[in-house]
N, C-alpha and C positions, 0 to 999 in steps of 0.2 A: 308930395308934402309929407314930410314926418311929423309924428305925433307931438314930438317938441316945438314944431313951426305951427301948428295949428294953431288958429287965434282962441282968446280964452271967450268961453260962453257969456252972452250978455248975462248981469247980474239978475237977479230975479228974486222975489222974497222968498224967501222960508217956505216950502209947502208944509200945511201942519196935515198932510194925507202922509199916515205913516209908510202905505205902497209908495208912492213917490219920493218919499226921502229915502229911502231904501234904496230904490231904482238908481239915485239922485249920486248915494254913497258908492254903490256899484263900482257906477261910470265913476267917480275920482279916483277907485283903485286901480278899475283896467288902467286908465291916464297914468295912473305912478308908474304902476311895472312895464307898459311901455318905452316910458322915458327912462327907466332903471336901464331896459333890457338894451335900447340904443345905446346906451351910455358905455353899457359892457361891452357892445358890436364896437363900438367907434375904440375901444381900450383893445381887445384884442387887435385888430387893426393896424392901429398905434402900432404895437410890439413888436409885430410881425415886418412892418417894415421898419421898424429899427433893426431889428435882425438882419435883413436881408442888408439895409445900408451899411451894417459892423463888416458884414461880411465880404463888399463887394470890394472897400473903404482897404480893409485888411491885406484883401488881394492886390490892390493896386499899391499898396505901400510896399508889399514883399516885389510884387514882379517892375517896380520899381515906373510904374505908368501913372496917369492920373484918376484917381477913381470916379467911381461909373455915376453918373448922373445921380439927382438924389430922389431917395422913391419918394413916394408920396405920402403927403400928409396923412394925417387919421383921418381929415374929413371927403377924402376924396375917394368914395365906395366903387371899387373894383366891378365891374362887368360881370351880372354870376353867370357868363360864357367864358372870361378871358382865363386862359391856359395856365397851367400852374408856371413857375418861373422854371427857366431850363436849367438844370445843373452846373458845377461848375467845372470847369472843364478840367482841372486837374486830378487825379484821381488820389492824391494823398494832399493834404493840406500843409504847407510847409512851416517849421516852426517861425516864429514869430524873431527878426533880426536884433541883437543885444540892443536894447535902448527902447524899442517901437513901445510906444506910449498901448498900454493897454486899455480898456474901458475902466474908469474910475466905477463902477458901481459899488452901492453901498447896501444892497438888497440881499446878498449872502451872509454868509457866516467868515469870509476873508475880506481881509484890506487889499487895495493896489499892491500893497509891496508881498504880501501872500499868495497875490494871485502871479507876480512877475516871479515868485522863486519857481512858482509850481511851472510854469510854461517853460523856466532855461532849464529845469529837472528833466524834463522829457524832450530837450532838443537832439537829439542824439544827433551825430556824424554819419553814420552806416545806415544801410538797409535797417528798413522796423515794419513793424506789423503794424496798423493805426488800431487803437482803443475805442476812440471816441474824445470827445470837448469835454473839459472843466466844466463841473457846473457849481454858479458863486448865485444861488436865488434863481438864475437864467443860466443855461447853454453859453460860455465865453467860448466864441466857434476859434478864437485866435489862441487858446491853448489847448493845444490839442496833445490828447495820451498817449504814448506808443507803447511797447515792450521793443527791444532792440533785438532781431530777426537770428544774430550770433548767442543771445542770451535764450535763445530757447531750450535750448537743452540745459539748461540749470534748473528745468523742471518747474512745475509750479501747482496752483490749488485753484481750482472755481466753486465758489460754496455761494450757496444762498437755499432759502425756502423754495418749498414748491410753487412754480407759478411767476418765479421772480425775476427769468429770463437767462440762467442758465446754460440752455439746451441753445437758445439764440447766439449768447456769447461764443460757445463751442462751438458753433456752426461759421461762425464770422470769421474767428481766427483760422480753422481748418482751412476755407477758399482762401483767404489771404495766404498760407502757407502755402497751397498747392498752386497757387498762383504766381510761387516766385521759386518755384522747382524744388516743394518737399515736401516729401512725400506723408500721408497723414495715415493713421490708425486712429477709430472709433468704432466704442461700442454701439448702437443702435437702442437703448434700450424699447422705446415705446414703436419705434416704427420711422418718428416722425423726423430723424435726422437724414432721409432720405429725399428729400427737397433739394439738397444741394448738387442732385445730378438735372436738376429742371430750372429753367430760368426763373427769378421773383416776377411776382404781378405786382406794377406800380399801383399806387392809391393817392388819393391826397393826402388825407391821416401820416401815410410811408411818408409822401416829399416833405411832407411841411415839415417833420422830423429831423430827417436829413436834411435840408438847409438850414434847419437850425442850429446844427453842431458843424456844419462847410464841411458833409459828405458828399462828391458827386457819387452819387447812388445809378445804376444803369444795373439792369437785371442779366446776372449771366451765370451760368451753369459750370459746372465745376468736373472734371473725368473722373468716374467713379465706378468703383469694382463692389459687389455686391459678396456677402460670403455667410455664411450660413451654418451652424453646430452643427454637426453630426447631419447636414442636409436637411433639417426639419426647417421649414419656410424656406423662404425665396433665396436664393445663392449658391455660389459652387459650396460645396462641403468640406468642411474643417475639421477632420477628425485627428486624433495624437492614439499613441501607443500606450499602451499600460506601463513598461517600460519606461519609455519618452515621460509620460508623467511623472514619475518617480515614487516612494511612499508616504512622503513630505506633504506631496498637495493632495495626494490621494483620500491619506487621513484626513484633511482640512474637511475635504467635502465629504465624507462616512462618520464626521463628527467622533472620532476616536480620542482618547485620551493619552497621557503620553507615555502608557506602559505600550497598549496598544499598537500605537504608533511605530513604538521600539520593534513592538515584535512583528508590526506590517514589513517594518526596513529588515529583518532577518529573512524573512519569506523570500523577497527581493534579492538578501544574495542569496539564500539557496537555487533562485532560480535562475542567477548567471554563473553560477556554481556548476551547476548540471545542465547548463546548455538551454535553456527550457526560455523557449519565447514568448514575454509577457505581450502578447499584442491586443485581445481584448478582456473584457469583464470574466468572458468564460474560462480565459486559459488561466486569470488566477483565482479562479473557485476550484479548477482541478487542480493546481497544484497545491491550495488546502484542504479540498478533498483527501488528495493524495497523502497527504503528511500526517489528516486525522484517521486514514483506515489502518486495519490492522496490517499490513503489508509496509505501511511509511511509518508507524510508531517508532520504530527504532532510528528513520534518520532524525521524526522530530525529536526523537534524544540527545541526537549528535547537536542541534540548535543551541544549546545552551536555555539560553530565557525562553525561549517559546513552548508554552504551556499548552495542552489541549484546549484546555477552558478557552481559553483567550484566542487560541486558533480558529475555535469553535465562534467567539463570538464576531470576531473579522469576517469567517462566513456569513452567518445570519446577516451582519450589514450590508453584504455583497450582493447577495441574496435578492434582499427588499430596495438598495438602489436599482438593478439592473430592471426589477418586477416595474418601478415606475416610470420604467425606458430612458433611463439615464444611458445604456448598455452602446446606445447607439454610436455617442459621442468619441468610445475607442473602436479601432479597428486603422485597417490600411486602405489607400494611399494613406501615409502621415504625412500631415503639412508641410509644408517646408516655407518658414516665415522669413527667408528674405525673399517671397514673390510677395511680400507688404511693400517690399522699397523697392518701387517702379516709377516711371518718369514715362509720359505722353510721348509721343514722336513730337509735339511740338515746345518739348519742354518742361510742361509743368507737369506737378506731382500730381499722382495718382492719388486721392481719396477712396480707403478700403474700409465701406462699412459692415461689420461683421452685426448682422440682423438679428436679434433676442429674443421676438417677440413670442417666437413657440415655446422658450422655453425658461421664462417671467416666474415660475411658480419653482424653479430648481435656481432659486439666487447662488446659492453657496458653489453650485456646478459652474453658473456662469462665469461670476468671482474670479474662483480660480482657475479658469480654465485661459482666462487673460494675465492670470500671473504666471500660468505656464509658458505661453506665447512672450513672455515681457522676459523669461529666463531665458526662453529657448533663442531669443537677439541676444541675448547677453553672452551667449553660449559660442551663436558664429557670426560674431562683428568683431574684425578689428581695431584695435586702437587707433583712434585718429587726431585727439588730444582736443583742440580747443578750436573748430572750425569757424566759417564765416556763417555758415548755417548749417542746423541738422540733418544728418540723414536719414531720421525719420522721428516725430512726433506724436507721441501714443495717448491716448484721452484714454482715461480708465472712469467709466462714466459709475456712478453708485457704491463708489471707493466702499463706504461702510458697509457695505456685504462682505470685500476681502478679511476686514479686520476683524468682524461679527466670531465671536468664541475662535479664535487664532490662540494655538499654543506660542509658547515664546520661540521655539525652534523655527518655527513659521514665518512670523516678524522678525527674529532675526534674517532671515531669507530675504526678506522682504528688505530691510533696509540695505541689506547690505548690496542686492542688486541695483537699488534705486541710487545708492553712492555711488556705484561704479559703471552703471552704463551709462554716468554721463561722458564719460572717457570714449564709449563708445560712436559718440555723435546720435545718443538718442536721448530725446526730451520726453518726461514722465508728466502729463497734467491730471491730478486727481480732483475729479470734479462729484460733490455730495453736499450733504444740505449742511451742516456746518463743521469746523472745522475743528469739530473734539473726534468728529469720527474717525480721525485721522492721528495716529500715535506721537507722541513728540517725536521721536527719535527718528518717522518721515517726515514730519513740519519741518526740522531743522534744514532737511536737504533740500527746501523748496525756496525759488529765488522769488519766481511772480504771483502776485494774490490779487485776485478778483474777486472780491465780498461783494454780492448781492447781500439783497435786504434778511434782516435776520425776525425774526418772533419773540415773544416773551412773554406767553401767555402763562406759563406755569413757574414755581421758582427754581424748577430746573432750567427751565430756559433762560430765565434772569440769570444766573450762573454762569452759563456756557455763556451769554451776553456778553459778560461784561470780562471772562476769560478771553473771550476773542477779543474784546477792545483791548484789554491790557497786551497781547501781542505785537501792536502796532506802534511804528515809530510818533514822537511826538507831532502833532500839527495842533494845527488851527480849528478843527471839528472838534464838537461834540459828541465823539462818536458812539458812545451808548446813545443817544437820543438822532443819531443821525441815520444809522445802521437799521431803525424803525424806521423814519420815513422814507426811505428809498422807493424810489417809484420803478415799475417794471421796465427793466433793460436800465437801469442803474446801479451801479456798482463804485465798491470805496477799493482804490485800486495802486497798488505797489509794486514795481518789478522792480530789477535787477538791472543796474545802469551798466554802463560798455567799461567802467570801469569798477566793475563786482560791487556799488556802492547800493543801497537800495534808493528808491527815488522818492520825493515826497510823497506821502500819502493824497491822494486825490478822488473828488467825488467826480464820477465821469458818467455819461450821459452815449450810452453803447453805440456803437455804430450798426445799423442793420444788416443781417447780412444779404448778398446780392442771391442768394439762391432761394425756391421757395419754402418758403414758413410754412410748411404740411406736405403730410408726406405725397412722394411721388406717386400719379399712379400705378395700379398692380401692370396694367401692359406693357410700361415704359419697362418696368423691372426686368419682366419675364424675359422681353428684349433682350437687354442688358447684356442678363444672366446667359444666356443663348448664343450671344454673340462670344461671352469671354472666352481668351484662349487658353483658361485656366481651367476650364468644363472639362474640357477633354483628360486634362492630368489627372484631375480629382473626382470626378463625376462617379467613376464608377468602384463601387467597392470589391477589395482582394482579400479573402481566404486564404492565406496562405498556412502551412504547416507552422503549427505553433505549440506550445506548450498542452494547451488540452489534446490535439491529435498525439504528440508523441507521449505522453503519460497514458493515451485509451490504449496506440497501439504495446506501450509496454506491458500495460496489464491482461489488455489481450493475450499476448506471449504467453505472462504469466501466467495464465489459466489454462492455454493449452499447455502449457509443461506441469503446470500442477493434474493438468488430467491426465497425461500421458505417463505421468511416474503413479498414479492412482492406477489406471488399468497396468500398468507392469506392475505393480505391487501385487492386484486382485489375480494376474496372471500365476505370477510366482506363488501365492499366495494358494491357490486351486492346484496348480503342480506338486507342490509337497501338500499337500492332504491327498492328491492320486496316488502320490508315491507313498505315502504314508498307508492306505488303506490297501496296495496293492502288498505291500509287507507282510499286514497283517491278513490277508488271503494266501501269500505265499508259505506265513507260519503256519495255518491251519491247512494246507494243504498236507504240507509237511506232513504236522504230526497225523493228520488221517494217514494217510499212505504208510507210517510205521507203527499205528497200532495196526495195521491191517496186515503188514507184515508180518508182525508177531503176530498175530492170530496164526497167520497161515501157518508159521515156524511153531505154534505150539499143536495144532490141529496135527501138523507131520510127525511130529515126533510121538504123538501120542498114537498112531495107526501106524507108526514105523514095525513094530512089534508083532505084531499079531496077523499078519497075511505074511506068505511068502510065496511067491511064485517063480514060474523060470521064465529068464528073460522072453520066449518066446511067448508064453499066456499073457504074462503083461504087454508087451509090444499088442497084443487083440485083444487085452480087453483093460477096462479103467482099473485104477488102482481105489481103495474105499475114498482117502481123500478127495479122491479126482469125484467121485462120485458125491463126494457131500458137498465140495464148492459147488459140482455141475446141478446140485438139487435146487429146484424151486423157491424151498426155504430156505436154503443161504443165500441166495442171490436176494431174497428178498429183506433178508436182517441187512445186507453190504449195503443193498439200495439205502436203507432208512437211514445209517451209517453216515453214507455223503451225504445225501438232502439235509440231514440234522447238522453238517460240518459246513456244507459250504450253500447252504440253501437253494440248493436247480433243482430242479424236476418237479413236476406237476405234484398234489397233493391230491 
């Protein structure tokens, strides 16, 4: 017996015990809010299976059968054992046939005839990705959202607030995509788009959701390749060349200005000028090393624009990224991004999530490090003009990092890839919190939009509000005021119909996705990662000869040739001072030996005179000269003679 059935209390007077009237008031309250609270049980109730009858009602009119018995009343309270209802068995819900009488409600913000344009707007003919149900006040499960599966690659925008369901939306459309053989790119940023390799956990909360908008929801897991910057956290490793990078995006992330920048791009061709392999951080600090020592002054002469100062300050920035171990993210193997566009053995595309979460604190490196990857497809994908679906779809998840201080040289890059690789069969989706972060001149090239809920707490926010509403074709919303109440996994929603027209604008009610909503655990990862046959190509890093070895071993060289003409210098140099000193030994010997001759020549001539002998007396005995050189004391004055001339003999 419910509190409403209870009979009412026999009447009884007034207690005038103020305790008792108190007691008395109590009980008539608990009695209201009982009866309130059945009232609201028996109203949700109600709803729930009008819902489920729109939807069974719907099916039977499209599959052309009779619909399915009718649920039950509001009064007729469910079993709290009996099983939630079973899904339905179709797995995309088909659009509703020209004429099918829709639900007249009058509880939204559209009429019948607003609600039948929106439902033939999204009927599309081909393959589509499902959005999710119109929502008019209630879920209308019989107009259902799509984007049309050929229009992907016309790029698109998922923007909403933190919290607003975002990361879910991105995660729905990805499995829908790799479910119908195309291949997906995603950034990872928090970790938790990692669910999509594990099947979802039903709930009640999930089903009831999902019957309410005619999603058959079944939980299933998606093929997913794991990949990882420069190997820091979980995945094979993604590294790019310095080179491969080029000085465009290099500068983006060393935050340089556009003299800078100018003179990072000369560095760059001096270094394929002179052979010189930019492959990591180190080989181009030595080739600016090289250019600011004395040895390179003159070729940085031959650069034109490129200044020391300015040389000087590209190192310091080198310098203090590589110090925060940014350094790791260059080197070899270098990626090679068409192993992104892969296909299961059983068909469906490969989901490749490239995992951020080590390196959350180096945004501008992440950024760009996916705008290198989004160049480097642009680079080696042929033209394939206007397929039935993509060849691969790229989520650039927290767009407003890329654009965050971007020179114009930069954005120009940026647009003008995002024009042209839809030629290539690749779809760009940029997903961030609203959609000023994003440049006009990338808005223009975007076909599909997915607004989640927007904020307006500040009158910058009322601003960007009401700029975003004004972007929007005309409808039937209020969409400054509708754009606030958005409820989580709700989004105001426009693609790109089969025939480039856009579609009406519509409030959609998201479909869940089928993988789990948190991330996978770390063992399933580690698996994963282990099992890929992409480990083997990437896993291990190569040193090869590059710029910094061949500029150490040149200067190497140079130093042994600079020493080697230093000792022949000091050689030759010690040779003429031996010859030089040996000269001046040889002059003074000279002149001793001819005054010593003249001495003799005048000592003879002066004793020539005064002895005469016959040859026989001289032949036995000395002649006076003979006798004054042979005396003691001359030998003794000739001794002092040399020593004084050429300094030997003892003292």
């Amino acid at each position: 017996m419910t509190a409403a059935d209870a009979p009412d209390p026999p009447a009884t007077a007034p207690s005038t015990d103020p305790a008792v009237a108190a007691a008395e008031a109590d009980l008539a309250r608990l009695r209201a809010e009982a009866e309130a609270a059945e009232a609201q049980l028996k109203a949700a109730q109600a709803k729930a299976a009008l819902a489920a009858a729109e939807a069974a009602a719907a099916k039977a009119r499209v599959a052309g059968e009779p619909a399915a018995p009718s649920a039950p009343t509001a009064d007729a309270t469910p079993a709290p054992s009996a099983a939630p209802a079973p899904p339905l068995p179709e797995p995309q819900t088909p659009a509703p046939a020209p004429g099918t009488d829709l639900p007249r409600t009058t509880a939204g913000p559209l009429d019948a005839d607003e609600v039948r344009d929106i439902a033939d707007g999204y009927g599309f003919e081909g393959a589509t990705l499902d959005l999710g149900a119109l929502v008019n006040g209630e879920p209308v499960p019989e107009a259902q959202v799509r984007i049309p599966l050929g229009m992907m690659n016309r790029h698109g925008l998922i923007a909403g607030a933190t919290g607003t369901g975002k990361t879910r939306t991105l995660q729905g459309l990805a499995e829908q995509l790799a479910a119908k053989g195309v291949p997906v790119f995603a950034a990872d940023i928090k970790g938790d788009l990692s669910g999509v390799a594990t099947p979802g956990e039903p709930s009640e909360k999930l089903l009831a959701r999902t019957r309410g908008i005619a999603q058959d929801w079944t939980p299933e897991a998606s093929v997913t390749e794991y990949f990882a910057l420069g190997g820091i956290g979980k995945g094979v490793p993604v590294r790019a060349t310095v080179s491969g990078f080029g000085p465009l995006l290099l500068s983006k992330v060393l935050g340089l200005n556009a003299t800078q920048e100018s003179s990072l791009g000369l560095v760059f061709h001096y270094a394929d000028a002179n052979g010189l392999a930019l492959v990591d951080l180190a080989d181009l600090r030595a080739v600016l090393t090289h250019l600011t020592s004395d040895e390179g002054k003159a070729e940085l002469k031959e650069l034109g624009g490129l200044s020391a100062a300015t040389a000087g300050v590209i190192l310091r920035e080198l310098i203090t990224f590589a110090d925060a171990g940014a350094d790791v993210f260059f080197g070899e193997p270098e990626f090679e991004v068409a192993d992104f566009i892969r296909t299961a053995p059983d068909g469906r595309g490969v989901i490749s999530l490239l995992e951020v979460p080590g390196v959350i604190d180096k945004p501008e490196l992440f950024s760009t490090f996916l705008m290198y990857l989004l160049a480097e497809l642009f680079e080696i994908l042929p033209e394939v003009g206007d397929p039935d679906k993509p060849e691969l779809v790229f989520f650039f998840d927290e767009a407003h990092l890329l654009f965050t201080d971007a020179s114009k040289d930069f954005l120009a890059a940026i647009v003008q890839t995002v024009r042209l690789i839809r030629s290539k069969g690749v779809g760009v989706f940029f997903v961030t919190q609203t959609p000023k972060d994003v440049p006009s001149d990338v808005l223009a090239q975007l076909g599909s939009r997915v607004q989640h809920a927007l904020r307006a707490f500040t009158p910058d926010d009322a601003k960007a509000l009401r700029a975003t509403v004004g972007t929007y074709p005309t409808s039937g919303y209020d969409l400054e005021r509708v754009l606030q109440e958005l409820g989580t996994g709700e989004a105001i929603v426009t693609v790109m119909s089969e025939k480039g027209a856009p579609t009406p604008v519509a409030w959609t009610r998201l479909r869940a996705p089928q993988g789990l909503m948190s991330p996978t655990p770390d063992p399933a990862i580690d698996a994963a990662v282990k099992a890929s046959p992409l480990l083997a190509k990437y896993g291990t890093a190569i040193d090869r000869e590059s710029a910094r070895e061949i500029l150490t071993a040149k200067m190497r060289a140079a130093d042994e040739a600079a020493a080697a003409e230093e000792a022949a210098l000091a050689k030759a140099k010690a040779e003429a001072e031996y010859a030089k000193q040996k000269a001046a030994i040889d002059k003074q010997q000279a002149a001793a030996e001819k005054k010593a001759r003249q001495e003799y020549e005048r000592l003879l001539k002066k004793t020539a005179g005064t002895t005469r002998t016959t040859r026989t007396s001289r032949s036995s005995s000395k002649s006076p000269l003979e006798q004054i050189l042979d005396s003691k004391s001359t030998q003794t004055i000739l001794g002092g003679v040399i020593r004084g001339i050429f300094g030997t003999g003892r003292r």
